[in-house]
C-alpha positions, 0 to 999 in steps of 0.5 A: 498481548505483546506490541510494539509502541513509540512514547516519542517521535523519531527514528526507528529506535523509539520502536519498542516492544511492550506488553498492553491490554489486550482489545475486545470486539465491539458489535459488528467487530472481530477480533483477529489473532496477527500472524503476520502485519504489513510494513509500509511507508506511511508506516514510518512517516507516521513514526518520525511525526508526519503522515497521519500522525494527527489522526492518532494523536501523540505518542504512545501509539501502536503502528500498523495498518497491514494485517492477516490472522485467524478470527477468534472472536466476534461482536454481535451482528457479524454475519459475513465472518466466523471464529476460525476464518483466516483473514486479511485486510487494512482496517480503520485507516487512516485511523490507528489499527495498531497492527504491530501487536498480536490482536487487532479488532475492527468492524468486520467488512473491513476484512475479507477472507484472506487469499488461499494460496498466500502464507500469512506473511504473503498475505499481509504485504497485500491490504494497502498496497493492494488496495491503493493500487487498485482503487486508485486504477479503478475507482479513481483513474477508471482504467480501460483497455488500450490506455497507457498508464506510467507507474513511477516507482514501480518496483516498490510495494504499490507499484509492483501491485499497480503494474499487474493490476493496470494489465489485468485491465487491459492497459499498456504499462510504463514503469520507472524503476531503477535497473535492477529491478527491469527484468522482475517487472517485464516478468510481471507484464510491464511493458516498458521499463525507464531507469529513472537515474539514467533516462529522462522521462520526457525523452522516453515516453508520451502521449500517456493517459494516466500516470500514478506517481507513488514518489512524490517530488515535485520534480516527478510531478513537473516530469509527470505532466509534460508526458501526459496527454491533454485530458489525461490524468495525474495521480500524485499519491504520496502527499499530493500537488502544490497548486502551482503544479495543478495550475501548470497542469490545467494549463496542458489540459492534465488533470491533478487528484489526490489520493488517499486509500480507505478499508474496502472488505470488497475490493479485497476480496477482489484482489484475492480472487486475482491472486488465487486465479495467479493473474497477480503475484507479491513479492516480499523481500525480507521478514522481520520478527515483530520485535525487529520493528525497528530494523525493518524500518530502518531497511524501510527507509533506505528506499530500495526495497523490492516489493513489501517488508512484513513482520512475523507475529508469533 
């Protein structure tokens, strides 16, 4: 089958397309024919040697998480799909998937039927950023009507999920987002929009129960915890919290947790179903055929994307 691989560390040109074995399933796996694979930062973190490059040892490796595609075979005990199903889904993080190829294989839950009015290529923008959003909204944060929850970087792959999620719960959503993208995201229900390069954040808004931080800086954290309320709650996603940062914070009564997303064949199926009732939208921004990896880390990586990159696997 056709992959892409890296036999180094570093920037995007180490992205290369190559032929390997292709794999087989496994009891209570499935094997899942890509037609479309997710592109997200962690991606390319992983790539240039950070993210959770350790827990796939050293190059050579196949990227990916993100996936939707056709069953095309199953391993013995699977029960809850069949040859045929058309699915989507996050498997094996934070563990290699290695989506950026034609097959994956995975245990069956860590897919669910992929939401029916979503082309491939909708579909497999959804599993990480999906699921970060809304376990962190509902797992983690527990989010009930009323709260107000400020989602930074909310024009971006999570954030854009978070927002419609944190509605779909009954908050009042805050979002950070350059301009450009203000009216996109009214449209998508926030209710108040800061422009981060123009506004200060302590100057704009207050009294916040929960705020999910998918940029990552210590500045945005320090920024972060003096708008948020006594007992509320900070989500550092990205790479977490220095333990100055959580001792200023406990100082203010604010709460710090990190955060790190896992496969959840349920909650999938939960968002599809949010999807197909048309109270969640994605919006991807360009499609890069599987050999064009590179590229769509470099678009990656100028940090402006609006929603979700996706490659096409044909």
């Amino acid at each position: 089958m056709k992959a892409i691989t890296q036999d180094m560390y570093g920037g995007p040109e180490v992205l290369h397309l190559v032929d390997i074995e292709r794999p087989e399933p496994l009891p209570t796996e499935v094997l899942v024919r890509v037609r479309a694979a997710g592109v997200n930062p962690v991606d390319a973190k992983t790539r240039a040697g950070s993210g959770v490059a350790g827990l796939l040892g050293e190059p050579p490796f196949v990227l990916g998480w993100d996936v939707s595609g056709v069953v095309e075979e199953v391993g013995h005990g699977v029960h809850t799909l069949a040859v045929g199903d058309e699915v989507y889904g996050m498997p094996w993080f934070p563990r290699a998937a290695s989506a950026y190829a034609e097959y994956v294989t995975a245990p069956s839950r860590h897919f669910a039927r992929k939401p029916a009015n979503l082309s491939h290529t909708e579909a497999a923008a959804v599993p990480l950023a999906g699921l970060t959003a809304y376990q962190i909204l509902t797992a983690l944060a527990g989010v009930e009507k009323g709260q107000r929850v400020l989602i930074h970087a909310a024009g971006g792959g999570v954030g854009h999920l978070a927002v419609q999620f944190a509605k779909e719960l009954g908050a009042y959503v805050v979002g950070t987002a350059s301009a450009g993208k203000h009216d996109w995201l009214r449209g998508l229900g926030a209710d108040e929009l800061i422009d981060y390069h123009s506004t200060d954040l302590a100057a704009a808004t207050a009294d916040i129960d929960v705020v999910v931080d998918l940029v990552g800086s210590e500045t945005t954290l320090s920024q972060s915890v003096a708008v948020i309320r006594p007992g509320g709650l900070l989500v550092a996603v990205p790479s977490g919290a220095s333990p100055e940062l959580i001792a200023k914070a406990a100082e203010s009564g604010v709460r710090v947790a990190p955060f790190l997303v896992e496969p959840d064949g349920h909650a999938l199926g939960e968002i599809a179903r949010l999807i197909e009732d048309g109270a969640v939208r994605i919006e991807v921004e360009e499609v890069f055929a599987l050999a064009a990896a590179a590229d769509a880390h470099r678009r990656l990586e100028t940090g402006r994307a609006r929603g979700k990159l996706v490659l096409e696997v044909k």
